[in-house]
C-alpha angles and dihedrals in degrees: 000000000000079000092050097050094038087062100045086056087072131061087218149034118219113227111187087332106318125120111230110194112213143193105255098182087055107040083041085064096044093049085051101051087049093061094042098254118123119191103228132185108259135203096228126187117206120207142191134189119202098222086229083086119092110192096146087079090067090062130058112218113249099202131340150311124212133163124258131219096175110211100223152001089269097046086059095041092052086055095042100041098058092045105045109039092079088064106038093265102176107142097090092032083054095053122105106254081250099051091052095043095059093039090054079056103041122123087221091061131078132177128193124188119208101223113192110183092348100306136108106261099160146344140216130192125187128205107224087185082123112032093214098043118045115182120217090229093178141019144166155113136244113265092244088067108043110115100034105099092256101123118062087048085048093050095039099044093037076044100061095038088075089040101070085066104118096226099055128109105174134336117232135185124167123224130208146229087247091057131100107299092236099041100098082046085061094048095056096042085056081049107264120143131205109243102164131023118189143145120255132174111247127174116250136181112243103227084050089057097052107040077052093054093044088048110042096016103043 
């Protein structure tokens, strides 16, 4: 896989010194259709909270939240990994070993776990690329611990947190048609409002899709 995205960074291969152009558009769908991922086109929601709003003080926190500096490549991926393949995570699984190594240890990241009696319940990771507008780039539970109020105390506490940060404005993230059912119902009850809906084209993988398809459209 760090062979295969190397290569799609680049518009040619060099072959004893030649420089063959290729189509990236098209070798990009046949890489993914190897591995058993299909860009497809998805209904996405984009969302924003003003930081006046103080929706953390309607729910008590259950645990508790610390920040997470993961050690390695394979420390985030355990924890993203059983979050997120209930709900077609691919972004971080798709990175070059490299790439993911210098975003888990870019200034513009942070990662928070939700720990309830010492162990891992969620996690949440925010993109600083813009300083007043973090974005929640990810964020879930284990599915232990699904269905137990924990999350809406975990996103509007681990929420404000950023938010006391002097140089914020508002805090954004965006949702999709292939995540939980009742996640953008979550997002508006912590006090984020839709501002832009639009379709973009995300990689899936295609037994996600459809497991997702037989349990919440059938």
């Amino acid at each position: 896989m760090k062979i295969i995205y190397t290569l799609l960074n680049y518009p040619y291969l060099t072959v004893n010194s030649t420089k063959l152009f290729i189509n990236i558009e098209d070798l990009n769908k046949k890489l993914e259709k190897t591995m058993g991922y299909i860009t497809i086109p998805v209904k996405t929601w984009y969302l924003q909270k003003d930081k006046q709003i103080q929706t953390h003080l309607k729910f008590s926190l259950k645990g508790e939240i610390k920040e997470w500096a993961p050690k390695n490549n394979v420390e985030y991926l355990d924890v993203y990994n059983a979050i997120g393949k209930d709900w077609g995570w691919t972004g971080r699984v798709l990175m070059a070993e490299e790439e993911l190594s210098d975003w888990l240890n870019s200034p513009e990241s942070k990662f928070y776990l939700l720990e309830v009696e010492g162990k891992t319940a969620g996690f949440i990771e925010f993109d600083f690329k813009d300083v007043t507008r973090p974005e929640i780039v990810y964020f879930g539970l284990m599915p232990d611990y699904i269905g137990k109020q924990l999350g809406l105390p975990f996103l509007t506490h681990a929420t404000h947190q950023i938010e006391k940060l002097e140089e914020v404005e508002n805090v954004w993230l965006h949702t999709c048609e292939y995540d939980h059912p009742s996640a953008i119902k979550v997002y508006q009850k912590a006090g984020f409002e839709v501002y832009k809906e639009e379709v973009d084209k995300e990689p899936y993988d295609e037994d996600f899709l459809k497991e997702f398809k037989e349990k919440f459209r059938n």
